[in-house]
N, C-alpha and C positions, 0 to 999 in steps of 0.2 A: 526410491528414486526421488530425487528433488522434486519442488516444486515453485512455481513464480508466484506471489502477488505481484499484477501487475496494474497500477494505478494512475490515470489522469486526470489531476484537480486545477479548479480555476478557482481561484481564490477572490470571493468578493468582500468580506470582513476580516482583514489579519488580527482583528482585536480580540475578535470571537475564535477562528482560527487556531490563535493560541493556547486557547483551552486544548483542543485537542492535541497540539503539540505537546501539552505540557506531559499530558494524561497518558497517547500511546506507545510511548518506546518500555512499559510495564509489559504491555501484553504481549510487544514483537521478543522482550526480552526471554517472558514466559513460554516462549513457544518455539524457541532456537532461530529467531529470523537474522537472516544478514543481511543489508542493503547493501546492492549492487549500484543503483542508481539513484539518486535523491536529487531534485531540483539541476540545478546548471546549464548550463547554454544547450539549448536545441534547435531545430530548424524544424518546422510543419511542410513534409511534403507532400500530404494527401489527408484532406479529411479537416476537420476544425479544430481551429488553433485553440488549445488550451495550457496553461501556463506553467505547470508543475508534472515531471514525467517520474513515476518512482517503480522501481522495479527490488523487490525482497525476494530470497531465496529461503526456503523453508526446508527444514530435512525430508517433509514426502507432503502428498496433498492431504492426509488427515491434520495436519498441524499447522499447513495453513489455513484450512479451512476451522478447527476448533481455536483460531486466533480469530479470527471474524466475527466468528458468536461467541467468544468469550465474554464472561461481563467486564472481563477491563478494559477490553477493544470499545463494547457498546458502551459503555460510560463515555469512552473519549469519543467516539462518534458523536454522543448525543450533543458535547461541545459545541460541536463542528456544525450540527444542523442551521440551516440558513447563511451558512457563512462562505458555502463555497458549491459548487457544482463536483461532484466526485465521481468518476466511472471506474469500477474494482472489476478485473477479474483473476482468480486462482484458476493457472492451467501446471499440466503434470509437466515435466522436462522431456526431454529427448533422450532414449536410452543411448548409452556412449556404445558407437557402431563399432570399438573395439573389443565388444565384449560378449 
């Protein structure tokens, strides 16, 4: 069954930032992710505005989860530290009610 990372970053260094841009589409690569969602126009209806919405699908929640603690995910992470505020979480999918 699929799985989401689902991500909300606010970005306060894009210089720094960039390091991890550079660094993690290795480890979404390594680990079968598709991005559903990356950055573009949203609306905050509840909760604190934060500025970057990214939503990846994974083939099942073991691989989004060994994309997380992979060492090439934390490399790029480490990038990223102090650069942005980041809220991750990996949930399983909804099984398809036609099946």
């Amino acid at each position: 069954m699929s799985a989401y990372w689902i991500a909300h970053v606010t970005v306060h260094d894009p210089a720094a930032y960039a390091g991890y841009q550079a660094l993690a589409p290795a480890a979404f690569a390594k680990f079968g992710a598709e991005f559903l969602v990356r950055g573009g126009a949203s609306e905050t209806l509840e909760g604190p505005v934060l500025q970057r919405h990214v939503v990846i699908r994974f083939p099942d929640l073991a691989r989004a989860r060994d994309c997380f603690y992979s060492r090439e995910y934390q490399e790029a992470r480490a990038c990223r530290d102090g650069a942005c505020e980041a809220h991750v979480v990996i949930v399983e999918g909804a099984s398809d009610p036609s099946s």
